[in-house]
Backbone as JSON Lines, residues from 0, in Angstrom:
{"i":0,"aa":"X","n":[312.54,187.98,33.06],"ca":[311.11,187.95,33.31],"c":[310.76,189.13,34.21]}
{"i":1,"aa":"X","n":[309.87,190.23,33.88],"ca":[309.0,190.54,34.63],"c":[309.05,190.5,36.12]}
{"i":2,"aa":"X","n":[308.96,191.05,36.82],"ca":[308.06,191.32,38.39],"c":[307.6,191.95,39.04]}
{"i":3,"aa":"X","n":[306.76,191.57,39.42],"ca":[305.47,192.52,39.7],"c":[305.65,193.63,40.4]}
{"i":4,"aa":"X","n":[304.86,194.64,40.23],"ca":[305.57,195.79,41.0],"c":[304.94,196.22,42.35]}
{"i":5,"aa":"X","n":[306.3,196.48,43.42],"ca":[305.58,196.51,44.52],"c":[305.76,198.05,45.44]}
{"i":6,"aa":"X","n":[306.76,198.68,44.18],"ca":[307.31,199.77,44.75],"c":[307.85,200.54,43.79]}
{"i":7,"aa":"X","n":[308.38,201.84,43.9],"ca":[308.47,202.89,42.78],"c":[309.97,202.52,42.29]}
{"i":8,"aa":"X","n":[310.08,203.05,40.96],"ca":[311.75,203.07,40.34],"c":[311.8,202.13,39.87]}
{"i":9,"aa":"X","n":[310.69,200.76,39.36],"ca":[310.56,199.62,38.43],"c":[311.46,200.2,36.97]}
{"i":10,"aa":"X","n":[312.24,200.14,36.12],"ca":[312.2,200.52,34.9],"c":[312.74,199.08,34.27]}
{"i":11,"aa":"X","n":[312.28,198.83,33.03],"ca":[312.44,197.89,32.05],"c":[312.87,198.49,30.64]}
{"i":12,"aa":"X","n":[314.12,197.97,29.71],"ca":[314.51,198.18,28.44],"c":[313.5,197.33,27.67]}
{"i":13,"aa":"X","n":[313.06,198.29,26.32],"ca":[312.01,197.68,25.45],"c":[312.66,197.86,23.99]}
{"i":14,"aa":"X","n":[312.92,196.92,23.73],"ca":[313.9,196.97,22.17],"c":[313.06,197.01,21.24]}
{"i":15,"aa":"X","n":[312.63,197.6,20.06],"ca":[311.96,197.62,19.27],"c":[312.77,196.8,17.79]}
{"i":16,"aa":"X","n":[311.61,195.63,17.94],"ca":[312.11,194.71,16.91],"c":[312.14,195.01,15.56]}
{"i":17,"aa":"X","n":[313.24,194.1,15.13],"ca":[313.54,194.51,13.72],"c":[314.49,196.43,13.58]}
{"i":18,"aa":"X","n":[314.78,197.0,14.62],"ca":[315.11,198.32,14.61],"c":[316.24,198.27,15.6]}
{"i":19,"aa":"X","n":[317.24,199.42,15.33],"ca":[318.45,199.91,16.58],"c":[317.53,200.57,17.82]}
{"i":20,"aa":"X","n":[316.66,200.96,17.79],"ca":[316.15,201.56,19.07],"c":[315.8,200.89,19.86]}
{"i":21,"aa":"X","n":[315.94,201.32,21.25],"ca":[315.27,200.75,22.67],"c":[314.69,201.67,23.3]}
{"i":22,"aa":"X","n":[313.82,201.62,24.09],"ca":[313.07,202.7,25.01],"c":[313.4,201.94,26.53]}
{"i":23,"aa":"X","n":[313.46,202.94,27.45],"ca":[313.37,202.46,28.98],"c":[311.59,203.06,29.68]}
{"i":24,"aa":"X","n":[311.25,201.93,29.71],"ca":[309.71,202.25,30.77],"c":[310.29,202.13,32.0]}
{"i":25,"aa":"X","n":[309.74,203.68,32.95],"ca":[309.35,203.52,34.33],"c":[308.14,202.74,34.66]}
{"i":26,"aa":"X","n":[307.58,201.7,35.7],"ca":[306.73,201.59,36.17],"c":[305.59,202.85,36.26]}
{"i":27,"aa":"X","n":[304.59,202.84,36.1],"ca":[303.78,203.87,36.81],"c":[303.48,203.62,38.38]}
{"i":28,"aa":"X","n":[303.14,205.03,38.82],"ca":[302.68,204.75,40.48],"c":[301.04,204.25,40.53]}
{"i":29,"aa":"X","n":[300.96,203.52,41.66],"ca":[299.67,203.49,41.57],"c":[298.92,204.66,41.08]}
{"i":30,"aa":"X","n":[299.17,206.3,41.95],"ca":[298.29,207.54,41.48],"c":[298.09,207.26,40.29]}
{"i":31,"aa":"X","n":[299.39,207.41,39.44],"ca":[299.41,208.04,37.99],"c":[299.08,207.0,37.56]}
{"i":32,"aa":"X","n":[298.77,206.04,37.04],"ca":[297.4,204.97,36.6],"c":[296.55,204.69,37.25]}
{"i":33,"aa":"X","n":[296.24,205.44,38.49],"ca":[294.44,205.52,38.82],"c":[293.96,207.14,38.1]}
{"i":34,"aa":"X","n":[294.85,208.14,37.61],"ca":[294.37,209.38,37.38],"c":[294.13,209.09,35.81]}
{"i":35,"aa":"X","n":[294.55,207.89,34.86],"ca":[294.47,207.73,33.45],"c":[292.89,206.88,33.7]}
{"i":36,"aa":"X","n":[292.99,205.75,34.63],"ca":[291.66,204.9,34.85],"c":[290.59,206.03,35.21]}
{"i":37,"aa":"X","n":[290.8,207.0,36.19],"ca":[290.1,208.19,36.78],"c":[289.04,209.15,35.42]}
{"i":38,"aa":"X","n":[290.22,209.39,35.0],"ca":[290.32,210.1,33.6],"c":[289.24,209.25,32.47]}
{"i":39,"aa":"X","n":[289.44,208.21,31.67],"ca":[288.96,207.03,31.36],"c":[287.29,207.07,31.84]}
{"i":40,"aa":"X","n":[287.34,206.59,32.74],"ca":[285.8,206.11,33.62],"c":[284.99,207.47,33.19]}
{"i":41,"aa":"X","n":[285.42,208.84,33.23],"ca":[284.82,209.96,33.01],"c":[284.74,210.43,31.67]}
{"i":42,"aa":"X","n":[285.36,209.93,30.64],"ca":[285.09,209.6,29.41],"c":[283.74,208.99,28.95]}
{"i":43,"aa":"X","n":[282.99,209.62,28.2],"ca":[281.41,209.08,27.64],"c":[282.2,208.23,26.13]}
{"i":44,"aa":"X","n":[282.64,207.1,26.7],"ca":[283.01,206.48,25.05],"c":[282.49,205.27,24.65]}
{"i":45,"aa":"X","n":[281.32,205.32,23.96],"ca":[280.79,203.77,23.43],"c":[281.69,202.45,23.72]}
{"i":46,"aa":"X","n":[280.54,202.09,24.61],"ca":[281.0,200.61,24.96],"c":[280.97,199.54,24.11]}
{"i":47,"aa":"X","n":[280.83,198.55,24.02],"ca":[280.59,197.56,23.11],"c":[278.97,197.05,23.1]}
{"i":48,"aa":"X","n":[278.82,197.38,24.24],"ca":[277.38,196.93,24.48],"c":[277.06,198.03,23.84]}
{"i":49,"aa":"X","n":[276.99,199.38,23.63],"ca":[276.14,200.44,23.05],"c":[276.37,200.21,21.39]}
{"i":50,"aa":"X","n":[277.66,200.07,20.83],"ca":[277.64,199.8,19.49],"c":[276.92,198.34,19.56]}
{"i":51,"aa":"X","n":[276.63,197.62,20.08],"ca":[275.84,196.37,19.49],"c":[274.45,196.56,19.23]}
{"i":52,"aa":"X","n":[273.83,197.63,20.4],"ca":[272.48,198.43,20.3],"c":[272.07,199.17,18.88]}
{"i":53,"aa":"X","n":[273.32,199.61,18.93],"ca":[273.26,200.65,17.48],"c":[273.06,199.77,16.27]}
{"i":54,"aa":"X","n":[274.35,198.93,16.44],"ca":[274.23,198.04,15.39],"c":[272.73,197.19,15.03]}
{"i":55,"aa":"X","n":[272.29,196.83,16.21],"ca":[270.78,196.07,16.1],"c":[270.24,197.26,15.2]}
{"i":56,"aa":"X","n":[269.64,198.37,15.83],"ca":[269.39,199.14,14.98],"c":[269.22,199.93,13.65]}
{"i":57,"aa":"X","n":[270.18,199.55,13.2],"ca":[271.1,199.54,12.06],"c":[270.56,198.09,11.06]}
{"i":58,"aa":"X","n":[270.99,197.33,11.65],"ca":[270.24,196.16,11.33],"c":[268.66,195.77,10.74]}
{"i":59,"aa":"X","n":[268.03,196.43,11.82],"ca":[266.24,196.53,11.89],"c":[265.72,197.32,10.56]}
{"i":60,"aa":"X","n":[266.67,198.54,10.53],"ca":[266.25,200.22,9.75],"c":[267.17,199.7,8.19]}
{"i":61,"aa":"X","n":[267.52,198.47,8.18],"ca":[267.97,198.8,6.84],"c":[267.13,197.97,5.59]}
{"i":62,"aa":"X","n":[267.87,198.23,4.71],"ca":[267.07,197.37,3.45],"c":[267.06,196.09,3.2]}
{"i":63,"aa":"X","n":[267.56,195.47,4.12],"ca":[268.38,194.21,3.92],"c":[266.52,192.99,3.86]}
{"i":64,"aa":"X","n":[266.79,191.69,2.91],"ca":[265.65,191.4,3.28],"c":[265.82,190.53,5.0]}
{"i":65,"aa":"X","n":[264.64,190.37,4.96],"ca":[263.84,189.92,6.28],"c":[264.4,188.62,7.15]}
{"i":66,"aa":"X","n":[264.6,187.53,6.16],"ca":[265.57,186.58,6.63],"c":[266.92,186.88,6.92]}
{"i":67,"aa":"X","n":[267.73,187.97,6.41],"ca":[269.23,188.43,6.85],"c":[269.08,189.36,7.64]}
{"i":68,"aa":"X","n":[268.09,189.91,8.03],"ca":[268.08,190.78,9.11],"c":[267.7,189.71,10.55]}
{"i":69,"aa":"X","n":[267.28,188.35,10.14],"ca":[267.11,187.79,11.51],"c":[268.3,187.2,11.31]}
{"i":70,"aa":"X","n":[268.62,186.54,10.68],"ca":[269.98,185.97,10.95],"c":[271.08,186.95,11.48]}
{"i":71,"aa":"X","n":[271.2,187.81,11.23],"ca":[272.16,188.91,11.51],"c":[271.93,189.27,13.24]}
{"i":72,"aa":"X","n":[270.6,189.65,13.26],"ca":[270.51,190.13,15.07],"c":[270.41,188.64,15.59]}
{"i":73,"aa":"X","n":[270.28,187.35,15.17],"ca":[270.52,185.75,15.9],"c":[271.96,185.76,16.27]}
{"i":74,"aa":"X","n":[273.06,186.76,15.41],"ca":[274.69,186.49,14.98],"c":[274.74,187.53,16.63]}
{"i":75,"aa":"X","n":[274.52,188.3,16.81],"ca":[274.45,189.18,17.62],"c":[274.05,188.48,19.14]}
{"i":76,"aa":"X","n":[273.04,188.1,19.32],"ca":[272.34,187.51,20.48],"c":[273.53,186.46,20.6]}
{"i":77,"aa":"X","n":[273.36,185.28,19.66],"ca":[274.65,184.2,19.82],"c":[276.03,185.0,20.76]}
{"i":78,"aa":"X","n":[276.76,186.03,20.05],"ca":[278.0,186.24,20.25],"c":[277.82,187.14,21.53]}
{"i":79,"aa":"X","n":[277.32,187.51,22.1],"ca":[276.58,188.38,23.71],"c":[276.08,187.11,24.4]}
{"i":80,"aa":"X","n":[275.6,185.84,24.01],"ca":[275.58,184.92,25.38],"c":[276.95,184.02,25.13]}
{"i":81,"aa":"X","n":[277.32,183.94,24.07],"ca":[278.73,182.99,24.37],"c":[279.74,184.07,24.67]}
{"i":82,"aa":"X","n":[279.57,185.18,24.85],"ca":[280.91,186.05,25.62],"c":[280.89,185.8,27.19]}
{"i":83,"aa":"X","n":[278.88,185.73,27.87],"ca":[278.5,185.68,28.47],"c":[279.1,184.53,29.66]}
{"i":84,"aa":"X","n":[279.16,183.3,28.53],"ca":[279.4,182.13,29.18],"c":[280.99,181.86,29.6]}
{"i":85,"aa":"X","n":[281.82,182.64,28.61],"ca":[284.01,182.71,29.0],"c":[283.36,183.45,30.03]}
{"i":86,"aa":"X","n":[282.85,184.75,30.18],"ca":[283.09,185.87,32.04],"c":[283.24,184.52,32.5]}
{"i":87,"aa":"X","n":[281.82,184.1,32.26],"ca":[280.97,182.98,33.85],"c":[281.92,181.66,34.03]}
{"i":88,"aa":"X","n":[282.75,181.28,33.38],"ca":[283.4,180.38,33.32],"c":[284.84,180.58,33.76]}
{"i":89,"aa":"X","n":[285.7,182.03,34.0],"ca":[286.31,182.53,34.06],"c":[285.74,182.95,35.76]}
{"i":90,"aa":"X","n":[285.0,183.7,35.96],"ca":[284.59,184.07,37.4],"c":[284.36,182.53,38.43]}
{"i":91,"aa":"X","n":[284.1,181.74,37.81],"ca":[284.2,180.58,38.78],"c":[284.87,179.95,38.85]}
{"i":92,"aa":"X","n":[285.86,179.43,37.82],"ca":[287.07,178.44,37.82],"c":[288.27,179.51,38.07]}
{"i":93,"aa":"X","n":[288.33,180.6,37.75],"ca":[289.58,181.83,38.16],"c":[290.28,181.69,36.28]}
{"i":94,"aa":"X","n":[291.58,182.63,36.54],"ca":[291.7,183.1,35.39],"c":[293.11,182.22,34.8]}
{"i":95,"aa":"X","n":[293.5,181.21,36.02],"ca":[294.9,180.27,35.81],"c":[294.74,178.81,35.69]}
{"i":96,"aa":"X","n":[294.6,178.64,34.08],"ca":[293.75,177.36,33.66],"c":[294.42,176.53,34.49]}
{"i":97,"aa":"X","n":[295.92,176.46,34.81],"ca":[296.34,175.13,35.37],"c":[295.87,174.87,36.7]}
{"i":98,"aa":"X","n":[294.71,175.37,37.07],"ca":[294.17,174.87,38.26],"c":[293.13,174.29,38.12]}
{"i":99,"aa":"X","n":[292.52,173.87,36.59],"ca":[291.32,174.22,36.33],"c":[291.4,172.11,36.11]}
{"i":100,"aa":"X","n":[290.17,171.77,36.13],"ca":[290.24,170.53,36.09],"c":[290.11,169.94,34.73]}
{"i":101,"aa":"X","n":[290.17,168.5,34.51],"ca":[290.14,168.33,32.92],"c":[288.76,168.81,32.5]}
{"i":102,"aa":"X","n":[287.6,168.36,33.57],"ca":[286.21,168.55,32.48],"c":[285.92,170.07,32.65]}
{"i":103,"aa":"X","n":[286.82,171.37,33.59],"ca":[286.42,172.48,33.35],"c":[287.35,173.3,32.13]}
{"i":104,"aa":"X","n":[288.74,172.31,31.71],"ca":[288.91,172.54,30.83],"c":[288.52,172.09,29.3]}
{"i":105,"aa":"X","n":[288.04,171.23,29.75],"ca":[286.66,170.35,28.44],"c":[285.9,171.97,28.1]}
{"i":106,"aa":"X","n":[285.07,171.65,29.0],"ca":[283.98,172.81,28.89],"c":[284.71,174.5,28.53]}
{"i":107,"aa":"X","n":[285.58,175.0,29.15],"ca":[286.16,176.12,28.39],"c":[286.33,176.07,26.95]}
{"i":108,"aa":"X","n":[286.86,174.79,26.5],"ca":[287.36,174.77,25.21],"c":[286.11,175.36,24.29]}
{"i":109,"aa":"X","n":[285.32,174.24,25.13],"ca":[283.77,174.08,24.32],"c":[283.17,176.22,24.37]}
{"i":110,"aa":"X","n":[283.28,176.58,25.62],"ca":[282.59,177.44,25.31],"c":[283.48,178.75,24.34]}
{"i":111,"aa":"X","n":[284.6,178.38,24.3],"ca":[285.7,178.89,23.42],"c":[285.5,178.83,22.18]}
{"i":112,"aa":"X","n":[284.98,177.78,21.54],"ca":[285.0,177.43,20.14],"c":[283.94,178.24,19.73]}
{"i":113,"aa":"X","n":[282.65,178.01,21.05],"ca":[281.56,178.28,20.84],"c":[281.04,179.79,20.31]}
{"i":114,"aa":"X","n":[282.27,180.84,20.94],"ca":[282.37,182.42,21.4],"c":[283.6,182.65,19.8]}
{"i":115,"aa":"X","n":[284.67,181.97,19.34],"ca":[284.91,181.94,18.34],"c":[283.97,182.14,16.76]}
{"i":116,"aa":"X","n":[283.03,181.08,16.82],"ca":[282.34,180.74,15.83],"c":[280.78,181.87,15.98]}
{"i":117,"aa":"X","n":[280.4,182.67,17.0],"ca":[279.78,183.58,17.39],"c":[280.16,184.5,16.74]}
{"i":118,"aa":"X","n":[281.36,184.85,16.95],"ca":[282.45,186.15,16.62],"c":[282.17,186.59,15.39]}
{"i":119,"aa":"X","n":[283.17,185.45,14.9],"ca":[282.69,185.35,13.03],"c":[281.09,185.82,12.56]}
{"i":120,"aa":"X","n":[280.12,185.25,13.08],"ca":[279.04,185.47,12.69],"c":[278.52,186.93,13.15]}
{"i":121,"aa":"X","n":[278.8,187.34,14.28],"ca":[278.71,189.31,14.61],"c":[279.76,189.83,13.54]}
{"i":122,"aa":"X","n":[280.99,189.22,12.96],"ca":[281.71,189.88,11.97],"c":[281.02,190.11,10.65]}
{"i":123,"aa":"X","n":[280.36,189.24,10.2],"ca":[279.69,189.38,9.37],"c":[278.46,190.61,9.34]}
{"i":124,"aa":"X","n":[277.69,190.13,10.14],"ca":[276.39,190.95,10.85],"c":[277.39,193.0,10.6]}
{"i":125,"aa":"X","n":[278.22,192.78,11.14],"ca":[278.92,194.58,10.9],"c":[279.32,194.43,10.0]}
{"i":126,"aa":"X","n":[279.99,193.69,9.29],"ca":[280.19,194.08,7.64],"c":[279.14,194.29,6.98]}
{"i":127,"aa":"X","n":[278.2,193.63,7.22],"ca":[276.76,194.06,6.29],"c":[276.64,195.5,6.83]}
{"i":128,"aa":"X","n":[276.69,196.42,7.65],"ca":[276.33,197.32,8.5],"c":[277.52,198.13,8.15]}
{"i":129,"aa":"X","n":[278.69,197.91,7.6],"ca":[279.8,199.05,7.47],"c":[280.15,200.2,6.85]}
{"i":130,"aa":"X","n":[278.56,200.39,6.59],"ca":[278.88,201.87,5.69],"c":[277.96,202.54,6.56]}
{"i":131,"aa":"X","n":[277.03,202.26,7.68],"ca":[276.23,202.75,8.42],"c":[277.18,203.98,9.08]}
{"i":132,"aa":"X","n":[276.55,205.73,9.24],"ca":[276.97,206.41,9.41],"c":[277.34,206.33,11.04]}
{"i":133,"aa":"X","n":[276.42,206.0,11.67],"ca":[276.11,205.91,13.11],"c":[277.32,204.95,13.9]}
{"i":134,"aa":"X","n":[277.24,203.93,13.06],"ca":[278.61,203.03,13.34],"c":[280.06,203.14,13.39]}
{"i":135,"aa":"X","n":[280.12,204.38,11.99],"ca":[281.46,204.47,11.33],"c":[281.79,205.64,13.06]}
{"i":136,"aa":"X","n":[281.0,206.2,13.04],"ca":[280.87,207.36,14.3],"c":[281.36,206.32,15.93]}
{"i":137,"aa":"X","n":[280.8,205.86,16.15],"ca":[281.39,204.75,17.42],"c":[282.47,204.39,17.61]}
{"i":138,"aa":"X","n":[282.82,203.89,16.26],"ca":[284.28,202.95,16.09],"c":[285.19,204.09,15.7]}
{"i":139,"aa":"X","n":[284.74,205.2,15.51],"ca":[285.81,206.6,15.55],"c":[286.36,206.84,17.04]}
{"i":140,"aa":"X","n":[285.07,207.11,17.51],"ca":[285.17,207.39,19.2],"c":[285.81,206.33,20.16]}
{"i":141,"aa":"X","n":[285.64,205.1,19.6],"ca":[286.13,203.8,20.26],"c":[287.82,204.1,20.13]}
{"i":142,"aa":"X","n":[288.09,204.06,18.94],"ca":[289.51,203.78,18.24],"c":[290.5,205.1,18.83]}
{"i":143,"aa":"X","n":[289.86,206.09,18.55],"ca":[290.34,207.68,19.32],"c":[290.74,207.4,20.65]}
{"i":144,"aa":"X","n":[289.5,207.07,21.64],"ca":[289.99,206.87,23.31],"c":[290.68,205.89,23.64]}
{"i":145,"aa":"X","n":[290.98,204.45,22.36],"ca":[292.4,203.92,22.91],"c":[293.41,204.32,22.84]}
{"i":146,"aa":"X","n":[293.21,204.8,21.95],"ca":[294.88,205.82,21.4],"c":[295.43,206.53,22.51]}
{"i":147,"aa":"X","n":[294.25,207.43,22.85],"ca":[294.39,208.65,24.15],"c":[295.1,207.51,25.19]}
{"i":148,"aa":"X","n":[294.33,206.43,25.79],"ca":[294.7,205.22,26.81],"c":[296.37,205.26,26.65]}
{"i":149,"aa":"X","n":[296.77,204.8,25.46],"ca":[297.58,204.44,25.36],"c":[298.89,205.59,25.12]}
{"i":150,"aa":"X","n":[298.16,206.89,24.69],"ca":[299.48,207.83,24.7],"c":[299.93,208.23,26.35]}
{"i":151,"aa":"X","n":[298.52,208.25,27.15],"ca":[299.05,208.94,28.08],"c":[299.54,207.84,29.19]}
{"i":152,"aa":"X","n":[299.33,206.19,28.85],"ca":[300.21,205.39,29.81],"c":[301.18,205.78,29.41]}
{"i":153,"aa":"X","n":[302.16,205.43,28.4],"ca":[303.51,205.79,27.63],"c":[304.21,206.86,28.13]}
{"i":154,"aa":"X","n":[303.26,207.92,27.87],"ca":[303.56,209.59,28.52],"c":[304.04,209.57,30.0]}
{"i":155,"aa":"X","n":[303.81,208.96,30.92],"ca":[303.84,208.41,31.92],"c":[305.38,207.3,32.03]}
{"i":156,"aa":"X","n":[305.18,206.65,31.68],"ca":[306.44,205.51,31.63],"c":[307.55,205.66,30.9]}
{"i":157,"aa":"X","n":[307.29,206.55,29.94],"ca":[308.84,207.31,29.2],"c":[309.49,208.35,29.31]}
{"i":158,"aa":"X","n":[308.32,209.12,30.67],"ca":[308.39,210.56,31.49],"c":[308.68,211.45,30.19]}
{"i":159,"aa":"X","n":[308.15,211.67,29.2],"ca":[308.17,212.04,28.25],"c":[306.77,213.01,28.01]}
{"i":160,"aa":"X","n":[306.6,214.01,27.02],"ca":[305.31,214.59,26.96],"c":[304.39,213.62,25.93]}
{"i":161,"aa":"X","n":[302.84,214.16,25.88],"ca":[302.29,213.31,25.22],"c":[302.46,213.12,23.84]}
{"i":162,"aa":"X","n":[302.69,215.09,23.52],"ca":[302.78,215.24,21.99],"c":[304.45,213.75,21.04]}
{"i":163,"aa":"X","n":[305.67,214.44,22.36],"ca":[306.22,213.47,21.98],"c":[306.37,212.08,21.63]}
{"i":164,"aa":"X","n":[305.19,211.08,22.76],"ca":[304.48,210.18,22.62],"c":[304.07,210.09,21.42]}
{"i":165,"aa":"X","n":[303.29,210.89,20.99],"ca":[302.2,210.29,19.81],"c":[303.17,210.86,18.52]}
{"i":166,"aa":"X","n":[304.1,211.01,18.54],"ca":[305.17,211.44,17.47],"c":[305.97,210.13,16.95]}
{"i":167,"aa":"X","n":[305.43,209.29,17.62],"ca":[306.71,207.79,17.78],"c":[305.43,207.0,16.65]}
{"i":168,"aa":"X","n":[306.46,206.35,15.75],"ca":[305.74,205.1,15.06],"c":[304.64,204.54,15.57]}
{"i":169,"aa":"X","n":[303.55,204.29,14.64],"ca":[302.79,203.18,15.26],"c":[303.22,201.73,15.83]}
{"i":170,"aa":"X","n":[303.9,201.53,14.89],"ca":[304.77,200.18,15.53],"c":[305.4,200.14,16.82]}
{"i":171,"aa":"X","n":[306.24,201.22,17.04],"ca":[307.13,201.59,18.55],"c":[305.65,201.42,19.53]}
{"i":172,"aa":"X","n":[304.59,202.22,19.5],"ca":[304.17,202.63,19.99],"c":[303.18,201.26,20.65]}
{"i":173,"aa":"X","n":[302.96,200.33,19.74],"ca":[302.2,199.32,20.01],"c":[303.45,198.45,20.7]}
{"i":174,"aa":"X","n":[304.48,198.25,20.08],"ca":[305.35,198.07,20.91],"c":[305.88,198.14,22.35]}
{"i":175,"aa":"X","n":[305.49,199.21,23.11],"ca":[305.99,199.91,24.2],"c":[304.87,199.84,24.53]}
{"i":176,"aa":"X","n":[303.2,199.7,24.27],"ca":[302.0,199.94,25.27],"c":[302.15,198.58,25.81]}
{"i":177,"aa":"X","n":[302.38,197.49,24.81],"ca":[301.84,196.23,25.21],"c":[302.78,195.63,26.65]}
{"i":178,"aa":"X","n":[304.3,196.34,26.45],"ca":[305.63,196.19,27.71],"c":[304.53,196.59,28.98]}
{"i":179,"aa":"X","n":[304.28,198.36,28.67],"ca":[303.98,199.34,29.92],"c":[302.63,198.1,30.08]}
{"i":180,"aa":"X","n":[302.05,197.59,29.78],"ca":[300.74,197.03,30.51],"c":[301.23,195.69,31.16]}
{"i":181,"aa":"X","n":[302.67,195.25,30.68],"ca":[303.34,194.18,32.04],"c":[303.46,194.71,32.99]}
{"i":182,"aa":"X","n":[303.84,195.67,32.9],"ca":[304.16,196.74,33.88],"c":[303.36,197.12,34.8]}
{"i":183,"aa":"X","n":[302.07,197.02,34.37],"ca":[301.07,197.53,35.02],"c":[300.09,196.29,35.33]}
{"i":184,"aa":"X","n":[300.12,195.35,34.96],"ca":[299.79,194.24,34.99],"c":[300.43,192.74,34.64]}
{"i":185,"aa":"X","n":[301.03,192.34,35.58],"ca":[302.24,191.38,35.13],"c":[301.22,190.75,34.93]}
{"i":186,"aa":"X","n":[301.47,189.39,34.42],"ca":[301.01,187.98,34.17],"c":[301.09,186.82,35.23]}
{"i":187,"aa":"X","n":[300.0,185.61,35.1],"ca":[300.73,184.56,36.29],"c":[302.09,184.19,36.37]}
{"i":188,"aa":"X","n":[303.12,184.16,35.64],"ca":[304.21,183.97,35.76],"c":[304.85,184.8,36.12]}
{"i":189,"aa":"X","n":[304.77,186.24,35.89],"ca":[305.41,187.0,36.09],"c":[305.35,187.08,38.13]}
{"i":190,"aa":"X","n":[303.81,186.81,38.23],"ca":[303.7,187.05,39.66],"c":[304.02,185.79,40.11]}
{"i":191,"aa":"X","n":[304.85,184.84,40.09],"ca":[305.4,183.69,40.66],"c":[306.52,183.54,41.18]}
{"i":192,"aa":"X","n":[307.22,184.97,40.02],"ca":[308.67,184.99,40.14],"c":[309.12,185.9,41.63]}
């Protein structure tokens, strides 16, 4: 298991399943993942809230008739207050259900199902919307700056360059981000140990 890091020279073996290879992650230092967050924050990259804007938009300006264009921005509004309600439910009960009582775990479930069945219905709402130029453009820019996120944690934790980084399988690669972010963020268990 994991533990949290409290000091430099952390490294962990990451076996890549189904394959003979393993990779070794260094921990990052605090610097060198505040200069990727640094980096990041100064990035202009569509938020989710801005593609939902667009998407309304998109929505309003198209041909679609009149009743699927309200149902569609209702799918939208729904899935932005039931995301609304996991933060708020999450900021007051904390983020380690087993502290959480039965009726605040009642009510999570509830607003869980609730933010589920939302989801689906904004999934829909962008599939109607998926040939929209404006959109395809967002989710370019979206999909691009995780990549970047994720080459240059790696780049970092395999002390490796980036180009070499982004030379590795997609698989390895999803592989080894999801380790480096224990790394960078253990879990409640991990911080118990």
């Amino acid at each position: 298991m994991t533990k949290p890091i409290v000091s430099g020279g952390v490294t962990i073996d990451v076996p890549i399943p189904g394959t003979d290879r393993s990779f070794t992650l260094h921990a990052p230092t605090f610097g060198e993942f505040g200069e990727i967050v640094a980096r990041s924050a100064s990035m202009v990259v569509p938020n989710d809230a801005i593609f939902v804007d667009a998407l309304r938009q998109e929505i309003q300006g198209s041909g679609l008739p009149e009743e699927q264009k309200a149902a569609h921005l209702a799918a939208l509004d729904a899935d932005e207050t039931a995301q609304d309600a996991l933060t708020s439910h999450y900021a007051a009960f904390g983020p380690d259900r087993s502290t959480w009582s039965a009726e605040e775990r009642r009510d999570f479930g509830q607003a869980d199902r609730d933010a589920s069945a939302a989801r689906r219905r904004r999934m829909r709402a962008e599939w109607a919307m998926r040939e929209a130029k404006a959109l395809i453009e967002l989710r370019r820019h979206q999909i691009e700056e995780h990549r970047s996120e994720q080459l240059e944690l790696l780049a970092i934790c395999l002390r490796w360059k980036r180009d070499a980084v982004a030379a590795l399988p997609t698989g390895d690669v999803e592989v080894l981000h999801a380790a480096a972010m224990r790394l960078v963020r253990p879990g409640p268990a991990a911080e118990k140990n």
